[in-house]
C-alpha positions in Angstrom: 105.7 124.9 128.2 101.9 123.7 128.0 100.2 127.3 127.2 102.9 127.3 124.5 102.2 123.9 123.3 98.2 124.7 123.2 98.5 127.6 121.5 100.5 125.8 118.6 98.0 123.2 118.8 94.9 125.7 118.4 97.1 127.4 115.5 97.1 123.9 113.6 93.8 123.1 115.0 92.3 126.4 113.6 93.8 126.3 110.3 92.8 121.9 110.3 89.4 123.0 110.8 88.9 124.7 107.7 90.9 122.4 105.8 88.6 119.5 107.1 86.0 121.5 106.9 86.4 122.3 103.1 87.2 118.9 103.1 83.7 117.6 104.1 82.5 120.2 101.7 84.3 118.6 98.6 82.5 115.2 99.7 79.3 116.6 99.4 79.5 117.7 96.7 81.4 114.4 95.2 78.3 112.7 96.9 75.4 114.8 95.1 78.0 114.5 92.1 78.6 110.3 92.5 77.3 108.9 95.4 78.5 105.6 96.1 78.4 104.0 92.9 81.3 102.2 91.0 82.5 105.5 89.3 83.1 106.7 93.3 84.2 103.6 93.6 87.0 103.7 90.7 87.6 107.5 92.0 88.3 106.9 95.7 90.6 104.4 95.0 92.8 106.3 92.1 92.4 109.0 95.0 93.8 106.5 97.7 96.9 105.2 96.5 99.1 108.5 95.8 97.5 109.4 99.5 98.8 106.5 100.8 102.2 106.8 99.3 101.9 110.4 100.3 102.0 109.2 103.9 105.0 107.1 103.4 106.9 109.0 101.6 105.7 112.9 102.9 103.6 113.2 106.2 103.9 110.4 107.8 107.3 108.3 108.1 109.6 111.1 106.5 108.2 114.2 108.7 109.2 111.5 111.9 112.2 110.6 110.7 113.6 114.5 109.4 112.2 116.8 111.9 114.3 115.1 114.9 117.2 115.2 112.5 116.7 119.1 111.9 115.9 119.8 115.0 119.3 118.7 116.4 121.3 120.6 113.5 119.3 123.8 113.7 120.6 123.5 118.2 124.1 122.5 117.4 125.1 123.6 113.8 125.4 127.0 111.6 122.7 128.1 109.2 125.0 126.9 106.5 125.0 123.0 107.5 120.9 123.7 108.1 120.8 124.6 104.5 123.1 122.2 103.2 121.3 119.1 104.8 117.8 120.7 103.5 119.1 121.1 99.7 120.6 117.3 99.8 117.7 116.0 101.6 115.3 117.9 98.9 117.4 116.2 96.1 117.3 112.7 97.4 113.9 112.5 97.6 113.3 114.3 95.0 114.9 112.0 92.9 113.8 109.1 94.3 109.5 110.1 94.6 110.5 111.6 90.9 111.3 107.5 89.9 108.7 106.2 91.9 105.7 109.0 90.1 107.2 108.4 86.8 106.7 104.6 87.2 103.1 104.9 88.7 102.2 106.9 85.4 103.4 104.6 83.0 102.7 101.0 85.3 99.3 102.7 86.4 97.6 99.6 85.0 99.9 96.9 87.3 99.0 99.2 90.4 95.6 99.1 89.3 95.8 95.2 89.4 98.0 95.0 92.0 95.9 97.0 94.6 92.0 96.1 93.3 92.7 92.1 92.6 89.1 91.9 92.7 88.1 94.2 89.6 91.6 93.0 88.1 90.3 89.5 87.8 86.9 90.6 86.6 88.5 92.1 83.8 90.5 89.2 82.9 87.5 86.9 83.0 85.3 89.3 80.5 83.1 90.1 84.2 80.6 92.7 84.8 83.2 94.4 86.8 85.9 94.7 84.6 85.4 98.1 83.4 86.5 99.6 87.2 89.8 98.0 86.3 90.4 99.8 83.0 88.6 103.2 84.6 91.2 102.8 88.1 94.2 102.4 85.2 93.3 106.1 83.1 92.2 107.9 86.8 95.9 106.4 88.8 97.8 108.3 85.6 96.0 111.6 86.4 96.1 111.1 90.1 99.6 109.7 90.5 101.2 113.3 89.9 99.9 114.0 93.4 102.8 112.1 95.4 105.3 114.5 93.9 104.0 117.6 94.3 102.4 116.9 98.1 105.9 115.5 99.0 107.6 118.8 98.3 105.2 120.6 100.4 105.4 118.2 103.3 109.3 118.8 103.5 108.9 122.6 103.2 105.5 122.0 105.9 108.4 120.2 108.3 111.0 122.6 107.9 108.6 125.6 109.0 107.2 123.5 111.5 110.6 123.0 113.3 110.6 126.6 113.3 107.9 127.1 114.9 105.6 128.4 111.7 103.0 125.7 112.1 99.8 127.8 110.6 100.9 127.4 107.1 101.6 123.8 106.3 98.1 123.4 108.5 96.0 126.0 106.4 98.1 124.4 102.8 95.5 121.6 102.4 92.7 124.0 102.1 93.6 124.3 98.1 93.4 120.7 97.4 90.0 121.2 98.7 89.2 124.1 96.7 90.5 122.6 93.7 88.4 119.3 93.7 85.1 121.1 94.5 85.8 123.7 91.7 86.6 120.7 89.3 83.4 119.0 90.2 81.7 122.4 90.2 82.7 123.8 87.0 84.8 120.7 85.0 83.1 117.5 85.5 79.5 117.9 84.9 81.0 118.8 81.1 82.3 115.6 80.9 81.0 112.7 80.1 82.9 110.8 83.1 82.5 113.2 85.3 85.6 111.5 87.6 87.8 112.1 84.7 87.0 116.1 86.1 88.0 115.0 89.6 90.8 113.5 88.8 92.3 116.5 87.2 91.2 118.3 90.2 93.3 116.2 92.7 96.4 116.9 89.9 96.1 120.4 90.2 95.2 120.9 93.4 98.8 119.1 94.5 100.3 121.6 92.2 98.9 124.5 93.8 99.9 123.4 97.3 103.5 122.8 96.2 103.5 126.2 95.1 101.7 128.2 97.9 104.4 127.2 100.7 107.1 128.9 98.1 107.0 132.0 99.3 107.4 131.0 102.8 110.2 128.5 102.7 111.9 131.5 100.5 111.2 134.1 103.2 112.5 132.3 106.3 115.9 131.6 104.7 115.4 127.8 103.9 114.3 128.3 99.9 117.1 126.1 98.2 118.4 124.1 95.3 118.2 120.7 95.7 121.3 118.8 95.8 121.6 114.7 95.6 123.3 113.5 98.6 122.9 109.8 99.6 126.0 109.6 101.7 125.8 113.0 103.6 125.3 112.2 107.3 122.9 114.0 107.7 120.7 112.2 104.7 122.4 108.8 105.7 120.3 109.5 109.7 117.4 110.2 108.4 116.6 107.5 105.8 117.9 105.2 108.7 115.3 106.3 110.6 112.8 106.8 107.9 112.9 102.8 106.5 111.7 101.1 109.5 109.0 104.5 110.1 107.5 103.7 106.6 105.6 101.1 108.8 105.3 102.1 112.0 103.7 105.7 111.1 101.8 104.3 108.1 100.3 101.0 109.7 96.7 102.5 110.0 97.3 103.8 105.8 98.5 100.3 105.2 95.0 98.9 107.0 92.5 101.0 105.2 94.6 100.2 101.7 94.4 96.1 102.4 90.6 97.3 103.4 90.4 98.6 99.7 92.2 95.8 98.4 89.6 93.4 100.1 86.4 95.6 99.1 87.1 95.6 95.5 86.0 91.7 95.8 83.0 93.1 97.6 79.4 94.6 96.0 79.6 97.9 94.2 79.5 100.8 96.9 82.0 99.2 99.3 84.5 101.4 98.7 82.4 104.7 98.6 81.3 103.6 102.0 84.2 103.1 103.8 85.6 106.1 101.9 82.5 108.8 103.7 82.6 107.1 107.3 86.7 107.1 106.9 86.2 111.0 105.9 84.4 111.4 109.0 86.7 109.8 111.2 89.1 111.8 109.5 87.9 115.1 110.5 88.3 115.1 114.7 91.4 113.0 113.8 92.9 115.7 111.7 91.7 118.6 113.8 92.6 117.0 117.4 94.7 114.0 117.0 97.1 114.8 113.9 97.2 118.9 115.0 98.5 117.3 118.9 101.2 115.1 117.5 102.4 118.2 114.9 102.9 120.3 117.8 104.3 117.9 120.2 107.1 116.5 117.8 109.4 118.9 117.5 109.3 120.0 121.4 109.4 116.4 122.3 113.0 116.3 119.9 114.4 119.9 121.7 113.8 117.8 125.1 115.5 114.9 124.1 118.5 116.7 122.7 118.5 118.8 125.9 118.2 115.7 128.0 115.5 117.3 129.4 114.1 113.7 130.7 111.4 115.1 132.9 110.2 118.0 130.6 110.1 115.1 127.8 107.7 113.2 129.9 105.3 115.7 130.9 105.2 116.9 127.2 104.1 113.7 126.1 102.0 113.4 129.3 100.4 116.9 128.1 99.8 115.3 124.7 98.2 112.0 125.9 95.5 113.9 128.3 94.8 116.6 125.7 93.8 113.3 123.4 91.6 112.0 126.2 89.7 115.2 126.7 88.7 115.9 122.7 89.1 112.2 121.5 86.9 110.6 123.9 83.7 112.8 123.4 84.1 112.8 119.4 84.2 109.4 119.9 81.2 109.1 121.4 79.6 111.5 119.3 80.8 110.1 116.0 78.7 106.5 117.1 76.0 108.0 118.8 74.9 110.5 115.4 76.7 108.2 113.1 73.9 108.0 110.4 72.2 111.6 111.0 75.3 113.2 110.6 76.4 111.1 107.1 71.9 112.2 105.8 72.5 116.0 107.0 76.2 116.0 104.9 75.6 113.5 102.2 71.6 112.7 101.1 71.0 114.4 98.4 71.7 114.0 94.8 72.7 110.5 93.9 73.6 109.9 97.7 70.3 108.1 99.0 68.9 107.2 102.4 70.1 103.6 101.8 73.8 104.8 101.2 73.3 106.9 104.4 72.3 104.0 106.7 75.3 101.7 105.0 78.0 103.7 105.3 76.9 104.6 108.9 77.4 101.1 109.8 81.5 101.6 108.8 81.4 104.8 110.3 80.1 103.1 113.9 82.8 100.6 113.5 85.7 103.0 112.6 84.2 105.8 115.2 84.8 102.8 117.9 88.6 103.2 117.5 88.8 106.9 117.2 90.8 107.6 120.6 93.1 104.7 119.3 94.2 106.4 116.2 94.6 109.5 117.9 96.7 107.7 120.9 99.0 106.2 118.1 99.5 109.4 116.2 100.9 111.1 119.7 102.4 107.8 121.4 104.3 106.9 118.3 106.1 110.7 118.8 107.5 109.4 122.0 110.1 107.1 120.0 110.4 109.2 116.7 111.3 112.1 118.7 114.2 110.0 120.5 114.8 108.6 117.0 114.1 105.5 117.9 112.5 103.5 115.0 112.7 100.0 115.3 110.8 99.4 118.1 107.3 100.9 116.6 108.3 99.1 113.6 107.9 95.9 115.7 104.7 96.7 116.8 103.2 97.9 113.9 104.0 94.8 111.7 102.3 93.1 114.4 99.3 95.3 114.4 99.1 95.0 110.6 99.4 91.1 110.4 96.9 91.4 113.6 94.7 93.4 110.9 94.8 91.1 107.9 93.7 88.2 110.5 90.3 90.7 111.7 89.6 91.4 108.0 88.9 87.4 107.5 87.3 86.9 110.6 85.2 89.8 110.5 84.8 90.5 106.9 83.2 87.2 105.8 79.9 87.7 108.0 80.0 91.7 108.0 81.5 92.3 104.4 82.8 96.1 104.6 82.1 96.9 108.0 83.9 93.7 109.2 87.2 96.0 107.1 86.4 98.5 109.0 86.0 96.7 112.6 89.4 95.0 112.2 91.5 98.3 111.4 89.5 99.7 114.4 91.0 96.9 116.5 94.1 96.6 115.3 94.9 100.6 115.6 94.0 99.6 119.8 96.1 96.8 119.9 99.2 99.3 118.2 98.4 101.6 120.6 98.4 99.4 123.2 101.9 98.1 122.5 103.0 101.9 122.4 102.0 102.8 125.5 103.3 99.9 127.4 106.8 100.4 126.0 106.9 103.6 126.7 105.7 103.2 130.4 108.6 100.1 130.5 111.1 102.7 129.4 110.1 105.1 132.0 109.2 107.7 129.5 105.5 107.1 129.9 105.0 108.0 133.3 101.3 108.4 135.7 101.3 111.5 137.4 99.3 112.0 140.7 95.6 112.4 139.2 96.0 110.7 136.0 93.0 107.8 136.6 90.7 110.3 138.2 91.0 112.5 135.4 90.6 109.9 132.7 87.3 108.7 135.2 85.4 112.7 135.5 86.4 112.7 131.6 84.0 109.4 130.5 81.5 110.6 133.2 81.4 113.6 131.2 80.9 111.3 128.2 78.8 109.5 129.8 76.3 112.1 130.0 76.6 113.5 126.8 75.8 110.5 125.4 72.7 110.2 127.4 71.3 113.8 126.8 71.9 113.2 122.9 70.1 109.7 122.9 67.1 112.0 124.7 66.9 114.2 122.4 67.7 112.8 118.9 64.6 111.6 117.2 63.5 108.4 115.5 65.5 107.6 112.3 61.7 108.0 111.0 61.5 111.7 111.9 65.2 111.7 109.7 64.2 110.7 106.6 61.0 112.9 106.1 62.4 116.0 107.5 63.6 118.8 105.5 67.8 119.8 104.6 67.2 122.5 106.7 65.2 120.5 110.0 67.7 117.9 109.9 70.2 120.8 109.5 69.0 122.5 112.8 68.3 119.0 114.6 72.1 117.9 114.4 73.4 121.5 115.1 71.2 121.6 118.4 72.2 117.8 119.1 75.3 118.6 118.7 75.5 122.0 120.8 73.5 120.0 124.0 75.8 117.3 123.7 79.1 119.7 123.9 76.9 121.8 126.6 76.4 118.8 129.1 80.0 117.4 128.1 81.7 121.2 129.3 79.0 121.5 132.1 79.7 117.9 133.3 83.7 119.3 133.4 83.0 122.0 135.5 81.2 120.4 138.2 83.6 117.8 138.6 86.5 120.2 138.4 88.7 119.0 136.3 91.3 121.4 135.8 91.8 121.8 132.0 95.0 124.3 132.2 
């Protein structure tokens, strides 16, 4: 069961890797394009809000609440039925994300004002600010297309996934990638906006990931026409379970949009910083994190129909360790070379040192709570698998009220980074309530080893951390060295720090099988 769960995971892992990797790509070269000035600013947010839709309606709560669903009808029902409840699941949310696109379009301005207050009111007084309010309004009717097209490749990524295909809708991203840096390659610096250029390139690049996973979905048997069927009982399971997982998967989306909404009271370049340090967190969350919970999901969903109890707990046992031993050392890494890592990716272009040391500040804040977004992306598997909704509904409201109470209490004295330390420490404190539940329920169980693992893995940590800090040199040294010496410095810092971190493994045997 575990050697085939890790070679899913290194499948989606593999094919996240590029995808993040042509993701950080794409921000440099939106960085030597923008930097962190308030056209970035207007851009990241037109960017943000079909993403964080996308999560509500796509990745997040509706790939929780269907794959369980699917899972159980492709164990107990014909091909037919599998079909059936895929076409009238396709239509109802087609329809529905159709209504919801049409009116972000055409009310682009209201979401504008409803989600950046702060350049909405600027505009309204005749302020110097007002003009991000009217450029977020003509970028959100370019960018808004997005939702539709990513949520028609997230159903056909969840329908391979439950059958076992999980390389494609991991490698899909890559062309959203590809189209942005083309568009700021080619399209943008002809325009006299050049975010106009981005914009279109997010548009398009949603288009050509809805129609890459085509050919796919066709050939396994599942390419079909959608049907509207709000009553089916099938549909009628799934947007049970889906309503209360729109806020327990998306809490963390929800945090980092009422970040947004609080930054655009904040100086110009707020945004652009918490966007670079978020992309950074992004990347070990994506590769280790999201790749863990992919994988798990639909296993965890065969066990519970199975009433496998014990397989289900070492699965999600399998998941939580796995977490520990990749999470805890990106961590550390992520705080430790916050600052060189954002100069070696991002300073150049109209990206200086200064943007570099501010948005490492975020990115130490939001690297703090790493392990605790990856722990909620697996834990919150635990209960979606067993369709159990309501519950991590509970506990994320109260994370997200717990959020909006750290963003005043941290963001008055620390302005952006304050956002970012309160999401930080609200994603622990979701966590935290996962875990405990599941241990109450009995599902969440400590196997024989469990604390001495998690103690040789932070030794390992430990002294990672300390041969990095050895080696790295004064922030001096960063700023006069070349692209290519601060290129090789990070790359060796890097390698020494994954070298003791292995090394450190080995001589205190922990068994990583």
């Amino acid at each position: 069961m575990s050697r085939k769960l890790a070679r899913s995971g290194i499948i989606v892992s593999a094919m996240t890797f590029i995808s993040r990797v042509l993701g950080l790509a794409r921000d440099v070269v939106i960085a030597n394009l923008m930097g962190a000035g308030a056209a970035a600013d207007v851009f990241f947010f037109a960017n943000k809000i079909p993403n964080f839709l996308r999560r509500l309606f796509a990745e997040g709560a509706f790939a929780q609440a269907f794959v369980p669903v699917l899972t159980e009808y492709k164990q107990g029902f014909p091909i037919e039925e599998q079909r059936l409840l895929i076409a009238r699941v396709a239509g109802t949310l087609g329809t529905l994300v159709t209504i919801v696109t049409l009116v972000g379009v055409i009310a682009s301005p209201v979401v504008a004002a409803l989600f950046g207050t702060g350049w909405f009111l600027d505009w309204y007084h005749d302020g110097p600010q007002g003009h991000k309010f009217v450029l977020a309004s003509d970028l959100l009717r370019i960018t808004f297309p997005y939702l539709w097209f990513i949520t028609f490749t997230a159903l056909a990524g969840a329908i391979l996934n439950t059958l076992g295909k999980f390389a494609v809708a991991a490698f899909t991203p890559v062309f959203l990638n590809i189209a942005i840096i083309a568009a700021a390659i080619w399209l943008a610096p002809t325009l006299d906006q050049p975010e106009y250029g981005l914009a279109w390139g997010v548009f398009f690049g949603g288009l050509i990931q809805f129609l890459f996973q085509i050919p796919f979905l066709k050939r396994s048997g599942f390419l079909v026409r959608p049907r509207w069927g709000w009553r089916d009982p099938g549909v009628t399971k799934i947007r049970t379970l889906m309503i209360p997982a729109l806020f327990g998967v998306s809490v963390s989306q929800i945090n980092l949009l009422l970040d947004t909404f609080i930054a655009s009271f904040l100086m110009s370049g707020s945004i652009s910083w918490l966007y670079y340090s978020d992309r950074l967190l992004e990347f070990p969350l994506g590769l280790f994190g999201i790749a863990i919970a992919t994988v798990i999901l639909p296993a965890l969903s065969s066990r519970h129909v199975d009433k496998s109890a014990e397989e289900f707990s070492r699965t999600l046992d399998w998941g939580i360790r796995t977490v520990i031993l990749l999470g805890l050392p990106a961590m550390a890494g992520l705080i430790v070379l916050a600052e060189p890592m954002l100069m070696v990716l991002f300073m150049r272009g109209e990206f200086t040192a200064n943007d570099a040391q501010l948005a490492s500040y975020s990115l130490f804040a939001y690297g703090s709570g790493l392990l605790s977004f990856m722990l909620v992306k697996v834990l919150a598997t635990g209960f979606y698998s067993r369709q159990d909704t309501k519950r991590p509904v509970r506990y994320g409201i109260i994370a997200m009220i717990s959020n909006m109470v750290f963003n005043i209490v941290f963001a008055i004295p620390y302005g952006y980074v304050g956002l970012a330390i309160a999401t930080s420490m609200s994603a622990a404190l979701n966590a935290g309530l996962l875990g405990y539940n599941l241990w109450r329920d009995g599902v969440l169980k400590r196997y024989p080893g469990t604390l001495t693992y998690i103690a040789k893995v932070t030794v390992a940590v430990a002294v990672m951390i300390a041969g990095v800090l050895y080696l790295n040199p004064a922030r001096d040294w960063w700023l006069q060295a070349t692209l290519l010496d601060r290129i090789y410095q990070l790359t060796l810092l890097i390698g020494v720090g994954a070298a003791a971190y292995g090394l450190t493994l080995l001589i205190t045997r922990v068994k990583l099988r």
